[in-house]
C-alpha positions as CSV (number, residue, x, y, z in Angstrom):
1,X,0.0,0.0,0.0
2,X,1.6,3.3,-1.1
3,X,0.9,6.4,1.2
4,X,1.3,9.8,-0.1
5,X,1.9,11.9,2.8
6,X,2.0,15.7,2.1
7,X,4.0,18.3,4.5
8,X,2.2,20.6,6.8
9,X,0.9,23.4,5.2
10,X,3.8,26.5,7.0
11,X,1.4,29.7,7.1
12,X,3.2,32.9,5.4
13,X,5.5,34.6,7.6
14,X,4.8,38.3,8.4
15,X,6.4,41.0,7.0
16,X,8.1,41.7,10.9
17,X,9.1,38.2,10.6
18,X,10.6,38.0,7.7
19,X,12.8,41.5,8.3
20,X,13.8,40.0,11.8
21,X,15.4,36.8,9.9
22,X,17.2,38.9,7.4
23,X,18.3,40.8,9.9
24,X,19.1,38.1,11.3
25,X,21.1,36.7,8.8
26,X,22.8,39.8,7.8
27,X,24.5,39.8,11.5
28,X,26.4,36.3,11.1
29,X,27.1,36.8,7.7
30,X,28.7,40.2,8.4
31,X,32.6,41.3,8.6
32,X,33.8,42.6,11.6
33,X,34.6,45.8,10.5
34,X,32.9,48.3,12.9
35,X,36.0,48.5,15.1
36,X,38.4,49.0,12.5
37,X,36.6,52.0,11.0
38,X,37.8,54.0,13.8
39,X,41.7,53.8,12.7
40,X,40.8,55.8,9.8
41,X,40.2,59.0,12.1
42,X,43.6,60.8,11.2
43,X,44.8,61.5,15.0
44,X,46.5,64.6,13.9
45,X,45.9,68.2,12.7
46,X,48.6,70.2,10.8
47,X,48.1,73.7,10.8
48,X,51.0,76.0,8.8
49,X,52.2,79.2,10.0
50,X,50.8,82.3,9.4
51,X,52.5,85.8,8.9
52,X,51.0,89.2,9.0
53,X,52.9,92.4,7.8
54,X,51.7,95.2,11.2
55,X,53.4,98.6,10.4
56,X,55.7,97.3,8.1
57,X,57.2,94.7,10.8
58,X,56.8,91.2,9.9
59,X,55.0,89.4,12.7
60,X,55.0,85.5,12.3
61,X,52.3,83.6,14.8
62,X,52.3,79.7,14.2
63,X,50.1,76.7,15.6
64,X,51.9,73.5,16.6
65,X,51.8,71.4,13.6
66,X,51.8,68.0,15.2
67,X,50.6,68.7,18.8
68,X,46.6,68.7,18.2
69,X,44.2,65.6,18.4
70,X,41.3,65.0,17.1
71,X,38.8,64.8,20.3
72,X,38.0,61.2,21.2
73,X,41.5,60.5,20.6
74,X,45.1,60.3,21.7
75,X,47.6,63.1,20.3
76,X,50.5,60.9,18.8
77,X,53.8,61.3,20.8
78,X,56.4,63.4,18.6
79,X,60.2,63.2,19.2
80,X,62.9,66.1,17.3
81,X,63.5,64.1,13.9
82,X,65.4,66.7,12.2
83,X,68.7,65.1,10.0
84,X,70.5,67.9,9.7
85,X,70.8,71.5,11.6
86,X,71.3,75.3,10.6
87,X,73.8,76.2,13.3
88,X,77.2,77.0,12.7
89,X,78.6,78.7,16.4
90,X,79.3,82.5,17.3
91,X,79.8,85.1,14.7
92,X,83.9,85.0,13.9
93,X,85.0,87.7,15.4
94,X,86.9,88.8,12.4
95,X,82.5,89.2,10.8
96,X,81.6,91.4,13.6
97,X,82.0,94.4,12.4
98,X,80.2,93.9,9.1
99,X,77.4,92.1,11.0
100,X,76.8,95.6,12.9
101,X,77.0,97.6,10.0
102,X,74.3,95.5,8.7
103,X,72.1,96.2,11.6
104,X,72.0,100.0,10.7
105,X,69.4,101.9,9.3
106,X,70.8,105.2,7.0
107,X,71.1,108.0,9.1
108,X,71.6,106.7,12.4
109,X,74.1,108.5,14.6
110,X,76.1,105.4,15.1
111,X,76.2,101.6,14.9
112,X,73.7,99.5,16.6
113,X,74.5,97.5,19.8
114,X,74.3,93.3,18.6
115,X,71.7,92.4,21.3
116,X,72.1,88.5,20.1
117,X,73.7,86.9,16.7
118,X,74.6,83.6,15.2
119,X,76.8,82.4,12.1
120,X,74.3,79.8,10.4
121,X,74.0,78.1,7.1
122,X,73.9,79.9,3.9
123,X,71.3,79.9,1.0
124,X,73.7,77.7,-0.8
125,X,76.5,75.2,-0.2
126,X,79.3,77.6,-0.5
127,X,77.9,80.4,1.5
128,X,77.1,81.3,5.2
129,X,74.9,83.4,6.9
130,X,75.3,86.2,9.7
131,X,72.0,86.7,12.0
132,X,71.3,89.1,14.7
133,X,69.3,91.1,16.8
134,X,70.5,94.7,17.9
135,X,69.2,97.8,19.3
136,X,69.8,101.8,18.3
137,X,71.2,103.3,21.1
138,X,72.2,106.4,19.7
139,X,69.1,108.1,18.0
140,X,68.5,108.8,13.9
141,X,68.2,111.7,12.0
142,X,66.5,110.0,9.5
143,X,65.0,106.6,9.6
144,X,63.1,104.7,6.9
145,X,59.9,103.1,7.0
146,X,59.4,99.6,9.1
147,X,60.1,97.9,5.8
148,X,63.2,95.6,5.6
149,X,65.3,96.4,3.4
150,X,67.9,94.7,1.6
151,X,70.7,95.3,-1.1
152,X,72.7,93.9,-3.8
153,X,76.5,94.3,-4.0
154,X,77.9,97.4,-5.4
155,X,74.4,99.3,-4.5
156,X,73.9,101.0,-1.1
157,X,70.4,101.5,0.8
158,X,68.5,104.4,0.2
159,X,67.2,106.3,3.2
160,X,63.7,106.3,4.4
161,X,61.6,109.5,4.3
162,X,60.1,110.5,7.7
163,X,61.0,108.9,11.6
164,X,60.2,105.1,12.4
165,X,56.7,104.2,13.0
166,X,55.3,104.4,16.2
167,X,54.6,100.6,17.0
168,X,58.6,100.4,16.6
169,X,59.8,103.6,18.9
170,X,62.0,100.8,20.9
171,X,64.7,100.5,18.4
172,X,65.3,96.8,18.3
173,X,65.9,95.7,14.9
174,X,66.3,91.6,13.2
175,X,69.3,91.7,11.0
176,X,71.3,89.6,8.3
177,X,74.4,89.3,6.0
178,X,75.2,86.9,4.1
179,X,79.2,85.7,3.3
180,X,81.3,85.4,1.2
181,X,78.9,88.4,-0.8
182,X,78.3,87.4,-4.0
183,X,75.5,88.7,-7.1
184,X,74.1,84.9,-7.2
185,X,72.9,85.0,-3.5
186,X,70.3,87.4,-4.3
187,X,70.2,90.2,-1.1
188,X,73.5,90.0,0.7
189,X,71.8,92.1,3.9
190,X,68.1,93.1,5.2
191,X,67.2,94.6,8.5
192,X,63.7,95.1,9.5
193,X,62.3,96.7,13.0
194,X,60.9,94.5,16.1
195,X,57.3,95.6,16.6
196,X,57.9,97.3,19.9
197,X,54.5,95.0,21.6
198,X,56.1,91.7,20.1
199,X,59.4,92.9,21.9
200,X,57.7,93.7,25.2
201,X,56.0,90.2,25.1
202,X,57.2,87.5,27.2
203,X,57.2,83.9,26.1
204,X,55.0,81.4,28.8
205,X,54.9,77.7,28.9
206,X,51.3,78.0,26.6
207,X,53.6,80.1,23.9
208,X,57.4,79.0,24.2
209,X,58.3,81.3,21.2
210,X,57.5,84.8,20.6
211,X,58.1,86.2,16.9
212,X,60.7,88.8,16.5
213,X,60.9,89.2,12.7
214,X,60.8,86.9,9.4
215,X,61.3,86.4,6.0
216,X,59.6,84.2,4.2
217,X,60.8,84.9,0.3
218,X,64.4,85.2,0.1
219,X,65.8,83.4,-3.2
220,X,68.9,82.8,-4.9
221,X,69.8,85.3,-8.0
222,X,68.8,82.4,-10.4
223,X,65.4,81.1,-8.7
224,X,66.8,78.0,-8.0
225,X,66.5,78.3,-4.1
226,X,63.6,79.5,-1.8
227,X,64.4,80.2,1.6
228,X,62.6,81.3,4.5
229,X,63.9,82.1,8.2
230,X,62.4,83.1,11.6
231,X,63.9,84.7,14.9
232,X,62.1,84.5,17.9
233,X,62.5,85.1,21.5
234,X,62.4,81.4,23.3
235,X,61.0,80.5,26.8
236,X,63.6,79.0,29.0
237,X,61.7,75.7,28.4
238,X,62.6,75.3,24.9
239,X,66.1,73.0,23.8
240,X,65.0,72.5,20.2
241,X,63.4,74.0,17.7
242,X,62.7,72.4,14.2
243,X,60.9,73.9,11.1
244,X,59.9,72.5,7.3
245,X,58.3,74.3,4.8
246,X,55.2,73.3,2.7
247,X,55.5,73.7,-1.2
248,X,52.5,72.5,-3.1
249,X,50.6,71.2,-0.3
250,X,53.8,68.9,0.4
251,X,56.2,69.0,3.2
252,X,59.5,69.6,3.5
253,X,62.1,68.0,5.7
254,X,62.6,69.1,9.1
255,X,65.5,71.3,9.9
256,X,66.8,72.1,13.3
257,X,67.1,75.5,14.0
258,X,69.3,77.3,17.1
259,X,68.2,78.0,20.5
260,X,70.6,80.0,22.3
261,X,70.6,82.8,25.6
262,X,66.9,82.8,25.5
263,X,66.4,83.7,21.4
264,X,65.7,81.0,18.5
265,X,65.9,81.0,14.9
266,X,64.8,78.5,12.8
267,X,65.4,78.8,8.5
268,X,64.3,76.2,6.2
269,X,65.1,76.2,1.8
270,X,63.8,74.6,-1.0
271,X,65.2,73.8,-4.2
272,X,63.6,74.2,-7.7
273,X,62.5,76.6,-9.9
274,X,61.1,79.6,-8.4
275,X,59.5,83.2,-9.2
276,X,60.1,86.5,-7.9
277,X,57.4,86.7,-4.9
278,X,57.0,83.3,-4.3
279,X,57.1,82.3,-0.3
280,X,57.3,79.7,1.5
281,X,54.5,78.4,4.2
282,X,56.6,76.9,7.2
283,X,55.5,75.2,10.3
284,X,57.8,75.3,13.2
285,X,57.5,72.8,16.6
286,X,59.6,73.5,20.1
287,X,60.8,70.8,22.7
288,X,61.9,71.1,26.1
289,X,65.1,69.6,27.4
290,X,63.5,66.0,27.6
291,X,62.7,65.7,24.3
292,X,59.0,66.5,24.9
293,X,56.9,68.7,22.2
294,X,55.9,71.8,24.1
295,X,53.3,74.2,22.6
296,X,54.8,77.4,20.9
297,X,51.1,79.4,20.6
């Protein structure tokens, strides 16, 4: 005898049902990647540096390019990772003298007094650079505008009309000449006034480095080089400074500056093929004595 035996008849599953088993499904089925998403969060944010001409004084503020976090996580732990330095010692004694003249405007009643200085690196290999901060200690009978100035061999600077401005009554001045001079470095000296304010300001533990004066467009006499450098007045906190410049949204290396009797100066340059006006962006970081990234605004 042959039995034909037919299944229960299953009654159609709800449309709640049906969602909750796909749902269900879905779960078991699905890679483990809701944890991992997280690691795409970039835990850092670079910020460049930031320079505003005030009464013709260049005054350079920065942000800490590596020392914010994104909130909700960890700021990563930064350590100096420069591979090669600007600093080159004291001025030579036998530069002094040229240094100061540098640091003079035209018709001041006699040289400046070097308040700080430093023999660093040159815009290229076979040159070297004088730095320095002075002061005017004996009055002018005729000083130029806040605007740096520089000049070429052979040609001498031509004097301001009128007195100084009044946010730079102080005197204080950032200067610079370069050695041995030579037509293919471009500018062989500048000097430009300290905004008397940024002078007056102290550096704290929140902003290690106070800007003094820049320049951020200095180039070789064939365009080949860029260069841009900073002096600043350092909190006794700060060992190390290091800056890199950003060219075409990409950075450079980083290069350690000097940090010396309470001042720093920090100079990066790029090579390639450059025009008249061109600047470079630079971010600059500070550590203290144990290697520890200490915020510089």
């Amino acid at each position: 005898m042959t039995t034909d035996l037919e299944p229960p008849r299953v009654p159609p599953l709800t449309a709640a049902e049906r969602a909750r088993m796909r749902n269900h499904l879905l779960e078991r089925t699905r890679p483990e990647t809701r944890h991992h998403a997280r690691r795409w969060i970039a835990p850092v944010v670079s910020v460049g540096a930031v320079a505003a001409v005030v009464a013709g004084t260049l005054a350079v503020t920065h942000k800490s390019p590596d020392g914010a976090g994104v909130a909700g996580t960890s700021a990563p732990l930064v350590s100096p990772g420069a591979k090669v330095g600007v600093d080159l010692g004291a001025v030579p004694q036998a530069d002094v003298a040229k240094l100061v003249a540098e640091c003079q405007f035209p018709g001041e009643a006699g040289p400046a007094q070097l308040v700080w200085s430093r023999h660093v690196r040159g815009i290229s290999k076979d040159s070297t650079t004088l730095v320095a901060l002075a002061l005017d200690t004996k009055g002018s009978s005729a000083r130029p505008t806040g605007t740096p100035t520089g000049r070429t061999p052979g040609k001498g600077r031509t004097p301001g009309k009128g007195g100084g401005p009044s946010s730079a009554q102080l005197g204080y001045r950032f200067c610079m000449t370069r050695i041995p001079a030579s037509a293919k470095l471009g500018a062989i000296g500048a000097v430009g006034r300290v905004d008397d304010r940024a002078w007056r300001t102290e550096p704290t533990a929140q902003r290690a480095l106070v800007a003094l004066g820049s320049t951020d467009g200095d180039f070789t006499n064939d365009l080949h080089t860029l260069q841009a450098w900073r002096l600043y007045r350092a909190h006794p906190d700060v060992a190390i400074v290091e800056a890199r410049y950003i060219l075409n949204g990409k950075p450079g290396p980083w290069t350690r500056g000097v940090v010396q009797d309470g001042f720093a100066y920090t100079e990066v340059q790029a090579s390639g093929k450059f025009t008249v006006g061109q600047r470079l962006t630079t971010e600059v970081r500070a550590f203290d004595h144990q290697d520890k990234q200490i915020p510089i605004r």
